[in-house]
C-alpha positions in Angstrom: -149.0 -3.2 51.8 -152.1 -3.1 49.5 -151.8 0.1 48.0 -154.4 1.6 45.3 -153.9 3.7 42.7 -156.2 6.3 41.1 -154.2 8.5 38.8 -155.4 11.9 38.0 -157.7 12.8 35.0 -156.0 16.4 35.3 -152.8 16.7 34.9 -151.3 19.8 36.1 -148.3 22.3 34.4 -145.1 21.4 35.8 -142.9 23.7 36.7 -139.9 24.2 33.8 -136.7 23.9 34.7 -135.5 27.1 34.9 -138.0 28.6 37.4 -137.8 29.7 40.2 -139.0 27.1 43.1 -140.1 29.1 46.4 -139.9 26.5 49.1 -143.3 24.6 49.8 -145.3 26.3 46.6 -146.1 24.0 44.4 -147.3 20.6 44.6 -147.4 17.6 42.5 -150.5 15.7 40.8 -151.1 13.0 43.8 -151.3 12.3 47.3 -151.0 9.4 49.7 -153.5 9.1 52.5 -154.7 6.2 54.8 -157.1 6.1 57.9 -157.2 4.8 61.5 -159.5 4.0 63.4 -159.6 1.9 67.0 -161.0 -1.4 65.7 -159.6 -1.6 62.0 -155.8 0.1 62.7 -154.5 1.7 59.7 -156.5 0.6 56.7 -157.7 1.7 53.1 -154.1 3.0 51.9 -154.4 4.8 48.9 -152.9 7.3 46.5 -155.6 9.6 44.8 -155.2 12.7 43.2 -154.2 16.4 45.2 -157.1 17.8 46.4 -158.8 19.7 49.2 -159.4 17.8 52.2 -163.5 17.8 54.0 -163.4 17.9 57.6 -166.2 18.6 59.8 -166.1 21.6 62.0 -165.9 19.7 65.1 -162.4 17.9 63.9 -160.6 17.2 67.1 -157.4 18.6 65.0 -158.7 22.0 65.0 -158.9 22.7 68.7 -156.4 20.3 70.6 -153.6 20.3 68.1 -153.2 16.6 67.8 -151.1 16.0 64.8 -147.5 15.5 63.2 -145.6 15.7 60.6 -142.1 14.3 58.9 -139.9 15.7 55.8 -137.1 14.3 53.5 -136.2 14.9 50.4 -136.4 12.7 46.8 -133.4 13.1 44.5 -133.0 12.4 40.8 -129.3 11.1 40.1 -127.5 11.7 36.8 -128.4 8.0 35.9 -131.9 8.4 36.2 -132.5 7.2 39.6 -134.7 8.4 42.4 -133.1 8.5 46.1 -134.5 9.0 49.5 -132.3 10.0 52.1 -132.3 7.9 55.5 -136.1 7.5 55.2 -136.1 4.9 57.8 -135.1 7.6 60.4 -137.8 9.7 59.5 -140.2 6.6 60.2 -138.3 6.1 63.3 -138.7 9.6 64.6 -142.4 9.6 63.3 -143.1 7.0 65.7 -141.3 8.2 68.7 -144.0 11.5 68.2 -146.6 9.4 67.6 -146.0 7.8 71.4 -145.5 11.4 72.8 -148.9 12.3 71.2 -151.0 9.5 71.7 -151.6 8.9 67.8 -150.7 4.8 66.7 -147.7 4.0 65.6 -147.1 3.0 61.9 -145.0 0.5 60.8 -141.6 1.5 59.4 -142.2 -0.5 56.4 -145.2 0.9 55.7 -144.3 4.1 55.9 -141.3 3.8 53.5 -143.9 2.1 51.1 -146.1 4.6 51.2 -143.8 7.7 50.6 -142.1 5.3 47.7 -146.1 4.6 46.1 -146.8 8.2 46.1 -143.3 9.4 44.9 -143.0 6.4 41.9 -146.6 8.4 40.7 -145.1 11.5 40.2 -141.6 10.7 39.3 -141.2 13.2 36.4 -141.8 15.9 38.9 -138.4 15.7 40.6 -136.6 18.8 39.4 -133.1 18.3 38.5 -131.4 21.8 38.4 -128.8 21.8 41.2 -130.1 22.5 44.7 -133.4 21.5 43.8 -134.8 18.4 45.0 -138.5 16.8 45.4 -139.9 17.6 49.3 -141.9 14.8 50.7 -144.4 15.9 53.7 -145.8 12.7 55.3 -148.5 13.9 58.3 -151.0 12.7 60.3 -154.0 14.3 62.1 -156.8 13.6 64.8 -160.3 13.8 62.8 -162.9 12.8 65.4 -165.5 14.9 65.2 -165.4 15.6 69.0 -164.9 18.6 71.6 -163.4 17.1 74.2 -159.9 16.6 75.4 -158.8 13.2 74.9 -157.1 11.3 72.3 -158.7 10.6 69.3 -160.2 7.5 67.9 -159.6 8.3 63.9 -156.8 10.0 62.4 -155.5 10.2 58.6 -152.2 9.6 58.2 -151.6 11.9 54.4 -148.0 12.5 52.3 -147.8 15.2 49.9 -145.1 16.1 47.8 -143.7 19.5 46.5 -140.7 20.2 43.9 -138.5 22.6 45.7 -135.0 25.0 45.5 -133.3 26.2 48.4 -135.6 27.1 51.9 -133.3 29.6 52.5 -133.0 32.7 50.0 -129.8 32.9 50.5 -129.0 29.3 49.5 -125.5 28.4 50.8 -124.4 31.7 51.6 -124.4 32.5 55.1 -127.5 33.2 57.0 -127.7 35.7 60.0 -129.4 34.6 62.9 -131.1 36.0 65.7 -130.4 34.9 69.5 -133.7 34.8 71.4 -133.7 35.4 74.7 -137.3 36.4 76.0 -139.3 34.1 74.5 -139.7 30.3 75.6 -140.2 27.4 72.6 -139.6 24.2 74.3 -138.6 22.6 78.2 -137.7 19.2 78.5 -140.8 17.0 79.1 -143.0 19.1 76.9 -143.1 18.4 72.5 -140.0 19.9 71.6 -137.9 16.7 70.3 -141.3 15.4 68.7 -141.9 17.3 65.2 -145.3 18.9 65.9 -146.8 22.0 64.6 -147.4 23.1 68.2 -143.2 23.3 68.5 -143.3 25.4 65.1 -146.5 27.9 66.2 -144.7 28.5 69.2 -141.3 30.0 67.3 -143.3 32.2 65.2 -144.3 34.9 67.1 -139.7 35.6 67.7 -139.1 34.9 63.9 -141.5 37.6 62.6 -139.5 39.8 65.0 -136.6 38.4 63.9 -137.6 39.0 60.0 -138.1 42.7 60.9 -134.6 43.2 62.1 -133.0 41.4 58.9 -132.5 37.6 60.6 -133.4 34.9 58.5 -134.3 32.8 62.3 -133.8 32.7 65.8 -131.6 30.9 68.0 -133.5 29.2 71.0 -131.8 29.2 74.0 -133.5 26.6 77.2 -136.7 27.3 78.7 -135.5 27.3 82.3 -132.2 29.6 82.7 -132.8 31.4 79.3 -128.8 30.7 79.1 -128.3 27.5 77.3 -128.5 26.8 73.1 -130.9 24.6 71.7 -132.2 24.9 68.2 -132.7 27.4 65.7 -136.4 27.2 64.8 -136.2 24.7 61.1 -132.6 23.5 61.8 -130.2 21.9 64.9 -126.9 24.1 65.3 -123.4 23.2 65.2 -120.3 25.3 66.3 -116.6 24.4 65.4 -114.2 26.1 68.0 -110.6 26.1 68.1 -110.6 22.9 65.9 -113.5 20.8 67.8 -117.2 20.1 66.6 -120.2 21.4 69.6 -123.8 20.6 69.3 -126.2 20.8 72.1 -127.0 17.3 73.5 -130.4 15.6 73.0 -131.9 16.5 76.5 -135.8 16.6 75.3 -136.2 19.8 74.1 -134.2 19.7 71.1 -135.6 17.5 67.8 -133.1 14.5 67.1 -132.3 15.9 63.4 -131.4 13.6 60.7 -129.3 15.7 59.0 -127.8 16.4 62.7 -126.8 12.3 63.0 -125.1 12.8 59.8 -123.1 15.1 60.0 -121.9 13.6 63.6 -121.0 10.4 61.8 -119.2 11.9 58.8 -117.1 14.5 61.7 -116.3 11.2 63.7 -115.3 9.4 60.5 -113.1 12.7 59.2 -111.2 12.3 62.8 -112.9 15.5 63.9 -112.9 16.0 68.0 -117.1 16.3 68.3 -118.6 16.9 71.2 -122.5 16.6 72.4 -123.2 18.8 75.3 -125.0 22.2 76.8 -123.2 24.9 75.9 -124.1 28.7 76.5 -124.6 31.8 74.5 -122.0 33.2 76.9 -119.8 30.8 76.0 -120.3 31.0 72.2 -119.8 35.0 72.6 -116.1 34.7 74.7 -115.1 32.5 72.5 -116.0 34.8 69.5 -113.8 37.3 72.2 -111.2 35.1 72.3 -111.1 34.6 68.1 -111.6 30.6 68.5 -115.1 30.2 67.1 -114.1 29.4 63.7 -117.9 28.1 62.1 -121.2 28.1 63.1 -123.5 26.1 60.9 -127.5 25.1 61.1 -128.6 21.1 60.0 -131.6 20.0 58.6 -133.7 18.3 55.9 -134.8 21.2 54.3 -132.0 23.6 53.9 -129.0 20.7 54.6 -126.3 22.9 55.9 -127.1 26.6 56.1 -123.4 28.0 57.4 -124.4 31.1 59.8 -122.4 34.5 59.1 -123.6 36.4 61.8 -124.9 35.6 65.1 -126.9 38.5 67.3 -127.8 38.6 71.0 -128.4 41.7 72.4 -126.6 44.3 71.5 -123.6 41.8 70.8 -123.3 41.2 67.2 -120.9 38.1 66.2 -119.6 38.4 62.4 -118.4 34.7 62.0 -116.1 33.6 59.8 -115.9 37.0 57.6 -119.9 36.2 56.7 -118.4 33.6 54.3 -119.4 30.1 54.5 -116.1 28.0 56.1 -114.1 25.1 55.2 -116.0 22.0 57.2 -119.3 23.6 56.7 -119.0 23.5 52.8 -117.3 20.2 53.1 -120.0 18.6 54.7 -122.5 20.5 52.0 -120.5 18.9 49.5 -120.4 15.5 50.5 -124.1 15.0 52.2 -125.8 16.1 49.2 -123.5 14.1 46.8 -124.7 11.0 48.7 -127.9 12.5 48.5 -127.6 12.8 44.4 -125.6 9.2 44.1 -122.6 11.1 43.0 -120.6 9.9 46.0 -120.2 6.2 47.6 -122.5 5.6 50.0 -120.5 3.5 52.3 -123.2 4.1 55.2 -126.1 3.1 53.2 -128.2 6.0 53.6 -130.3 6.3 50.6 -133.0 4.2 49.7 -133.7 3.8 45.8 -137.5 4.4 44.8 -138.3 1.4 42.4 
Protein backbone atom coordinates (compact mmCIF):
# COMPACT_ATOMS: atom_id res chain seq x y z
CA UNK A 1 0.00 0.00 0.00
CA UNK A 2 0.99 3.51 -1.04
CA UNK A 3 1.40 5.17 2.03
CA UNK A 4 2.48 9.06 2.47
CA UNK A 5 4.22 10.56 4.91
CA UNK A 6 4.09 14.08 6.34
CA UNK A 7 6.06 14.40 9.52
CA UNK A 8 5.29 16.99 11.95
CA UNK A 9 6.86 20.45 12.12
CA UNK A 10 5.95 20.36 15.96
CA UNK A 11 7.24 17.99 17.81
CA UNK A 12 5.67 17.41 21.02
CA UNK A 13 7.35 16.74 24.94
CA UNK A 14 7.39 13.15 25.50
CA UNK A 15 6.56 11.89 28.41
CA UNK A 16 9.91 10.86 30.65
CA UNK A 17 10.30 7.74 31.89
CA UNK A 18 9.44 7.89 35.22
CA UNK A 19 5.92 9.45 34.87
CA UNK A 20 3.15 8.46 35.48
CA UNK A 21 1.05 7.14 32.30
CA UNK A 22 -2.90 7.43 33.03
CA UNK A 23 -4.39 5.03 30.44
CA UNK A 24 -5.51 6.83 27.07
CA UNK A 25 -3.88 10.44 28.04
CA UNK A 26 -1.38 11.15 25.97
CA UNK A 27 -0.80 10.79 22.46
CA UNK A 28 2.00 10.68 20.12
CA UNK A 29 3.13 13.24 17.24
CA UNK A 30 1.12 11.38 14.18
CA UNK A 31 -1.81 9.78 12.98
CA UNK A 32 -2.90 7.35 10.21
CA UNK A 33 -6.05 8.04 8.36
CA UNK A 34 -7.60 6.85 4.97
CA UNK A 35 -11.06 7.40 3.24
CA UNK A 36 -13.90 5.50 1.55
CA UNK A 37 -16.02 6.20 -0.49
CA UNK A 38 -18.58 3.91 -2.85
CA UNK A 39 -16.80 4.39 -6.24
CA UNK A 40 -13.00 4.77 -5.23
CA UNK A 41 -12.92 2.02 -2.02
CA UNK A 42 -10.33 2.84 0.46
CA UNK A 43 -7.97 5.39 -1.05
CA UNK A 44 -5.52 8.40 -0.11
CA UNK A 45 -3.75 6.44 2.95
CA UNK A 46 -1.80 8.68 4.79
CA UNK A 47 0.01 9.48 7.97
CA UNK A 48 -0.06 13.32 8.88
CA UNK A 49 0.43 14.81 12.00
CA UNK A 50 -2.25 14.59 15.38
CA UNK A 51 -4.66 16.93 15.06
CA UNK A 52 -8.29 17.82 15.45
CA UNK A 53 -10.58 16.31 13.06
CA UNK A 54 -13.49 18.89 10.84
CA UNK A 55 -16.69 17.20 10.47
CA UNK A 56 -19.76 18.85 9.38
CA UNK A 57 -22.67 18.88 11.72
CA UNK A 58 -24.70 16.64 9.72
CA UNK A 59 -21.98 13.70 10.06
CA UNK A 60 -24.02 10.56 9.86
CA UNK A 61 -21.59 9.34 12.90
CA UNK A 62 -23.07 11.75 15.16
CA UNK A 63 -26.66 10.59 15.15
CA UNK A 64 -26.77 6.80 14.00
CA UNK A 65 -23.70 5.57 15.75
CA UNK A 66 -22.00 3.93 12.78
CA UNK A 67 -18.50 3.31 13.77
CA UNK A 68 -15.74 0.89 15.24
CA UNK A 69 -12.93 0.56 16.72
CA UNK A 70 -9.80 -2.03 17.41
CA UNK A 71 -6.85 -2.04 20.17
CA UNK A 72 -3.46 -3.78 20.61
CA UNK A 73 -0.57 -2.93 22.05
CA UNK A 74 3.26 -2.04 20.53
CA UNK A 75 6.17 -3.39 22.69
CA UNK A 76 9.79 -2.36 22.86
CA UNK A 77 12.04 -5.57 23.56
CA UNK A 78 15.36 -5.31 25.41
CA UNK A 79 17.04 -5.64 21.93
CA UNK A 80 15.60 -2.75 20.57
CA UNK A 81 12.79 -4.21 18.75
CA UNK A 82 9.21 -3.18 18.32
CA UNK A 83 6.32 -6.08 18.63
CA UNK A 84 2.70 -6.23 17.87
CA UNK A 85 0.84 -8.75 19.44
CA UNK A 86 -1.58 -11.05 17.08
CA UNK A 87 -2.39 -7.99 14.98
CA UNK A 88 -3.77 -10.09 12.35
CA UNK A 89 -6.75 -10.98 14.83
CA UNK A 90 -7.45 -7.59 15.42
CA UNK A 91 -7.78 -7.13 11.50
CA UNK A 92 -9.82 -10.28 11.53
CA UNK A 93 -12.28 -9.12 14.21
CA UNK A 94 -12.27 -5.54 12.55
CA UNK A 95 -13.80 -7.00 9.66
CA UNK A 96 -16.27 -9.31 11.12
CA UNK A 97 -17.72 -5.68 12.75
CA UNK A 98 -17.37 -4.04 9.76
CA UNK A 99 -20.01 -6.80 8.16
CA UNK A 100 -22.27 -6.46 11.32
CA UNK A 101 -22.25 -2.60 10.62
CA UNK A 102 -22.48 -2.28 7.16
CA UNK A 103 -19.00 -0.32 6.89
CA UNK A 104 -16.42 -2.10 3.99
CA UNK A 105 -14.19 -4.33 4.90
CA UNK A 106 -10.41 -3.62 4.82
CA UNK A 107 -7.93 -5.77 3.84
CA UNK A 108 -5.93 -7.62 6.55
CA UNK A 109 -2.79 -6.55 5.00
CA UNK A 110 -3.61 -3.28 4.82
CA UNK A 111 -4.51 -2.86 7.97
CA UNK A 112 -1.30 -4.34 9.51
CA UNK A 113 0.54 -1.86 7.16
CA UNK A 114 -1.07 0.83 8.27
CA UNK A 115 -0.80 0.43 12.09
CA UNK A 116 3.11 -0.63 11.26
CA UNK A 117 3.40 3.06 8.98
CA UNK A 118 2.01 5.00 11.75
CA UNK A 119 3.80 3.11 14.65
CA UNK A 120 7.59 3.07 12.59
CA UNK A 121 6.83 7.28 12.75
CA UNK A 122 6.72 7.42 16.24
CA UNK A 123 8.96 4.68 17.46
CA UNK A 124 10.83 6.60 20.20
CA UNK A 125 7.51 7.02 21.82
CA UNK A 126 7.21 3.45 23.06
CA UNK A 127 7.75 3.66 26.80
CA UNK A 128 9.89 1.02 28.17
CA UNK A 129 9.34 0.96 32.06
CA UNK A 130 7.78 -2.37 32.90
CA UNK A 131 3.95 -2.53 32.35
CA UNK A 132 4.02 0.15 30.09
CA UNK A 133 3.56 -0.36 26.47
CA UNK A 134 2.53 1.85 23.28
CA UNK A 135 -1.65 1.62 22.75
CA UNK A 136 -2.61 1.55 19.19
CA UNK A 137 -6.47 2.60 18.44
CA UNK A 138 -7.30 1.86 14.77
CA UNK A 139 -11.19 3.21 14.09
CA UNK A 140 -13.41 3.92 11.60
CA UNK A 141 -16.51 6.22 11.26
CA UNK A 142 -19.53 7.13 8.91
CA UNK A 143 -18.96 10.88 7.64
CA UNK A 144 -21.74 11.51 5.11
CA UNK A 145 -23.13 14.46 5.72
CA UNK A 146 -26.70 12.98 5.81
CA UNK A 147 -29.84 12.59 8.37
CA UNK A 148 -31.16 9.66 7.39
CA UNK A 149 -30.98 6.09 8.48
CA UNK A 150 -29.00 4.17 6.07
CA UNK A 151 -25.53 3.20 5.71
CA UNK A 152 -23.14 5.51 4.74
CA UNK A 153 -21.41 6.10 1.53
CA UNK A 154 -17.93 7.68 3.12
CA UNK A 155 -16.26 6.72 6.11
CA UNK A 156 -12.47 7.45 7.45
CA UNK A 157 -10.88 4.72 8.62
CA UNK A 158 -8.09 6.70 11.43
CA UNK A 159 -5.27 4.93 14.01
CA UNK A 160 -3.95 6.85 16.81
CA UNK A 161 -1.50 5.90 19.12
CA UNK A 162 -0.97 6.61 22.93
CA UNK A 163 2.02 5.58 25.41
CA UNK A 164 0.30 3.88 28.27
CA UNK A 165 0.83 2.01 32.05
CA UNK A 166 -1.58 -0.13 33.49
CA UNK A 167 -5.68 0.54 32.66
CA UNK A 168 -6.36 -0.67 35.87
CA UNK A 169 -5.05 1.37 39.00
CA UNK A 170 -4.49 -1.30 40.69
CA UNK A 171 -2.15 -2.91 38.02
CA UNK A 172 -1.95 -6.69 38.80
CA UNK A 173 -3.38 -6.65 42.07
CA UNK A 174 -6.70 -7.94 42.24
CA UNK A 175 -9.61 -5.95 41.13
CA UNK A 176 -13.15 -6.11 42.73
CA UNK A 177 -15.98 -6.43 40.54
CA UNK A 178 -19.47 -5.72 40.46
CA UNK A 179 -22.20 -8.34 39.28
CA UNK A 180 -24.93 -6.49 37.37
CA UNK A 181 -28.04 -7.76 37.38
CA UNK A 182 -30.75 -4.96 36.38
CA UNK A 183 -29.31 -3.56 33.65
CA UNK A 184 -29.11 -5.21 30.05
CA UNK A 185 -25.65 -4.55 27.68
CA UNK A 186 -25.92 -7.02 24.93
CA UNK A 187 -28.54 -10.22 23.49
CA UNK A 188 -27.42 -12.34 20.94
CA UNK A 189 -28.19 -10.89 17.45
CA UNK A 190 -27.68 -7.38 18.50
CA UNK A 191 -23.58 -5.65 18.51
CA UNK A 192 -22.28 -7.19 21.48
CA UNK A 193 -19.37 -9.51 19.85
CA UNK A 194 -18.63 -6.60 17.39
CA UNK A 195 -16.34 -3.88 19.18
CA UNK A 196 -18.63 -0.74 18.85
CA UNK A 197 -18.95 2.16 21.03
CA UNK A 198 -22.64 1.50 21.12
CA UNK A 199 -21.65 -1.96 23.27
CA UNK A 200 -19.39 0.44 25.57
CA UNK A 201 -22.13 3.49 26.00
CA UNK A 202 -24.51 0.98 26.94
CA UNK A 203 -22.19 -0.45 30.19
CA UNK A 204 -21.70 2.97 31.41
CA UNK A 205 -24.60 3.96 32.99
CA UNK A 206 -23.84 0.25 35.75
CA UNK A 207 -20.05 1.15 35.93
CA UNK A 208 -20.58 4.74 37.30
CA UNK A 209 -22.81 2.88 39.87
CA UNK A 210 -20.37 0.43 40.16
CA UNK A 211 -17.41 3.18 40.80
CA UNK A 212 -19.60 4.59 43.59
CA UNK A 213 -19.70 1.43 45.56
CA UNK A 214 -15.79 0.80 45.25
CA UNK A 215 -15.90 -1.77 42.01
CA UNK A 216 -13.40 -1.10 39.44
CA UNK A 217 -16.37 -2.86 36.75
CA UNK A 218 -19.31 -4.84 36.31
CA UNK A 219 -19.93 -8.26 35.51
CA UNK A 220 -22.71 -8.65 32.66
CA UNK A 221 -24.84 -11.34 33.06
CA UNK A 222 -27.33 -12.40 29.55
CA UNK A 223 -29.93 -10.17 28.36
CA UNK A 224 -32.70 -12.69 28.45
CA UNK A 225 -32.78 -14.68 31.94
CA UNK A 226 -30.57 -11.99 33.70
CA UNK A 227 -28.83 -15.49 35.09
CA UNK A 228 -26.04 -16.33 32.81
CA UNK A 229 -22.17 -14.61 32.73
CA UNK A 230 -21.00 -12.88 29.93
CA UNK A 231 -18.39 -10.19 29.97
CA UNK A 232 -17.19 -7.67 32.30
CA UNK A 233 -17.49 -4.33 30.48
CA UNK A 234 -13.31 -3.89 28.99
CA UNK A 235 -12.39 -7.63 29.57
CA UNK A 236 -13.80 -11.55 28.86
CA UNK A 237 -13.81 -13.49 32.33
CA UNK A 238 -12.37 -16.64 33.25
CA UNK A 239 -12.98 -18.83 36.41
CA UNK A 240 -10.71 -21.85 37.47
CA UNK A 241 -12.82 -24.27 39.77
CA UNK A 242 -11.72 -27.22 41.48
CA UNK A 243 -8.70 -27.54 39.02
CA UNK A 244 -10.66 -26.77 35.56
CA UNK A 245 -10.58 -23.47 33.34
CA UNK A 246 -14.63 -21.91 32.55
CA UNK A 247 -15.23 -19.11 30.17
CA UNK A 248 -18.58 -18.38 28.79
CA UNK A 249 -18.97 -19.59 25.14
CA UNK A 250 -19.01 -17.22 22.18
CA UNK A 251 -22.90 -17.17 21.72
CA UNK A 252 -23.10 -13.46 20.05
CA UNK A 253 -23.16 -11.45 22.81
CA UNK A 254 -19.91 -11.77 24.16
CA UNK A 255 -16.68 -10.01 22.09
CA UNK A 256 -14.29 -12.90 20.73
CA UNK A 257 -11.15 -11.43 22.88
CA UNK A 258 -7.76 -11.89 21.70
CA UNK A 259 -6.21 -12.05 24.82
CA UNK A 260 -9.31 -14.58 25.56
CA UNK A 261 -7.91 -17.12 22.47
CA UNK A 262 -4.66 -16.84 24.22
CA UNK A 263 -4.93 -17.70 27.12
CA UNK A 264 -7.31 -20.86 25.88
CA UNK A 265 -4.32 -21.97 23.83
CA UNK A 266 -1.53 -21.63 26.41
CA UNK A 267 -4.36 -23.63 29.22
CA UNK A 268 -4.80 -26.32 26.51
CA UNK A 269 -1.07 -26.49 25.89
CA UNK A 270 -0.25 -26.41 29.98
CA UNK A 271 -2.68 -29.66 30.05
CA UNK A 272 -5.25 -27.59 31.83
CA UNK A 273 -9.06 -29.17 31.63
CA UNK A 274 -10.77 -25.80 29.85
CA UNK A 275 -14.10 -25.58 29.23
CA UNK A 276 -16.30 -23.03 26.90
CA UNK A 277 -19.82 -22.91 28.09
CA UNK A 278 -22.86 -20.83 29.90
CA UNK A 279 -22.32 -20.87 33.22
CA UNK A 280 -24.43 -18.94 36.06
CA UNK A 281 -23.76 -16.43 38.69
CA UNK A 282 -25.60 -19.07 40.86
CA UNK A 283 -23.29 -21.40 39.92
CA UNK A 284 -20.09 -19.29 40.48
CA UNK A 285 -21.63 -18.34 44.13
CA UNK A 286 -22.21 -22.42 45.28
CA UNK A 287 -19.22 -23.12 44.18
CA UNK A 288 -17.56 -20.09 46.18
CA UNK A 289 -20.11 -22.14 49.02
CA UNK A 290 -18.67 -25.14 48.35
CA UNK A 291 -14.68 -23.62 48.59
CA UNK A 292 -13.87 -24.85 44.80
CA UNK A 293 -13.61 -21.58 43.03
CA UNK A 294 -10.01 -21.21 43.24
CA UNK A 295 -9.41 -17.89 40.57
CA UNK A 296 -11.34 -15.70 38.85
CA UNK A 297 -9.52 -13.63 36.36
CA UNK A 298 -10.61 -10.79 33.48
CA UNK A 299 -8.66 -10.92 29.67
CA UNK A 300 -8.04 -8.38 27.44
CA UNK A 301 -5.75 -6.14 25.38
CA UNK A 302 -5.67 -3.38 27.55
CA UNK A 303 -5.23 -4.55 31.06
CA UNK A 304 -3.88 -8.40 29.89
CA UNK A 305 -4.86 -10.40 32.89
CA UNK A 306 -6.56 -8.44 35.70
CA UNK A 307 -6.98 -11.43 38.49
CA UNK A 308 -10.42 -10.45 40.35
CA UNK A 309 -10.26 -10.56 44.35
CA UNK A 310 -13.74 -9.95 45.04
CA UNK A 311 -16.80 -10.71 43.27
CA UNK A 312 -20.39 -8.89 44.46
CA UNK A 313 -23.95 -9.77 43.55
CA UNK A 314 -26.42 -8.64 45.77
CA UNK A 315 -25.91 -8.80 49.00
CA UNK A 316 -23.51 -11.83 48.40
CA UNK A 317 -20.02 -10.78 48.51
CA UNK A 318 -17.35 -13.47 47.19
CA UNK A 319 -13.63 -12.74 48.58
CA UNK A 320 -11.63 -14.94 46.09
CA UNK A 321 -8.60 -16.24 46.53
CA UNK A 322 -7.74 -14.19 49.89
CA UNK A 323 -7.92 -10.84 47.42
CA UNK A 324 -4.47 -12.07 46.20
CA UNK A 325 -3.85 -12.67 42.71
CA UNK A 326 -3.48 -16.84 42.16
CA UNK A 327 -1.12 -19.14 40.76
CA UNK A 328 -2.47 -19.67 36.90
CA UNK A 329 -3.59 -16.14 36.75
CA UNK A 330 0.01 -14.79 37.40
CA UNK A 331 1.39 -17.46 35.33
CA UNK A 332 -0.39 -16.59 32.37
CA UNK A 333 0.52 -12.65 33.26
CA UNK A 334 3.96 -13.83 33.18
CA UNK A 335 4.26 -15.67 30.13
CA UNK A 336 1.72 -13.55 27.68
CA UNK A 337 3.42 -10.43 28.29
CA UNK A 338 6.99 -12.09 27.99
CA UNK A 339 5.97 -13.10 24.48
CA UNK A 340 4.52 -9.79 24.24
CA UNK A 341 8.15 -8.15 25.26
CA UNK A 342 10.26 -11.05 23.16
CA UNK A 343 11.67 -12.27 26.40
CA UNK A 344 9.96 -15.65 25.89
CA UNK A 345 9.91 -18.07 22.58
CA UNK A 346 7.24 -17.45 20.66
CA UNK A 347 6.58 -20.95 19.49
CA UNK A 348 2.93 -19.78 18.28
CA UNK A 349 4.05 -16.89 16.33
CA UNK A 350 2.04 -14.27 17.74
CA UNK A 351 3.97 -11.19 17.41
CA UNK A 352 4.55 -9.37 14.47
CA UNK A 353 7.93 -7.19 14.29
CA UNK A 354 7.42 -3.43 13.17
CA UNK A 355 10.27 -2.91 10.54
Amino acid sequence: MDIKITQTNNPKAKPNEDDNLLFGTIFTDHMFIMDYDIDKGWHDARVIPYQPLSLDPATMVFHYGQEMFEGLKAYKTKDGRTLLFRPNKNAQRTNKTNKRLCIPEIEEEVFIDAIKTVIKQDEDWIPTKPGTSLYVRPFIIATDPFLGVRPSRTYKFMIILSPVGAYYPEGLNPVKIWVEDEYVRAVRGGLGEAKAGANYVASLKSQVEAKKEGYSQVLWLDGIERKYIEEVGAMNIFFKIGGKVITPALVGSILPGVTRDSVLTLCKEWNIPVEERKISIKEIYQEYLNGTLEEVFGTGTAAVISPVGELRWGDHIMNINNGEIGQLSHKLYDVITGIQLGEIEDKYNWTNEVK
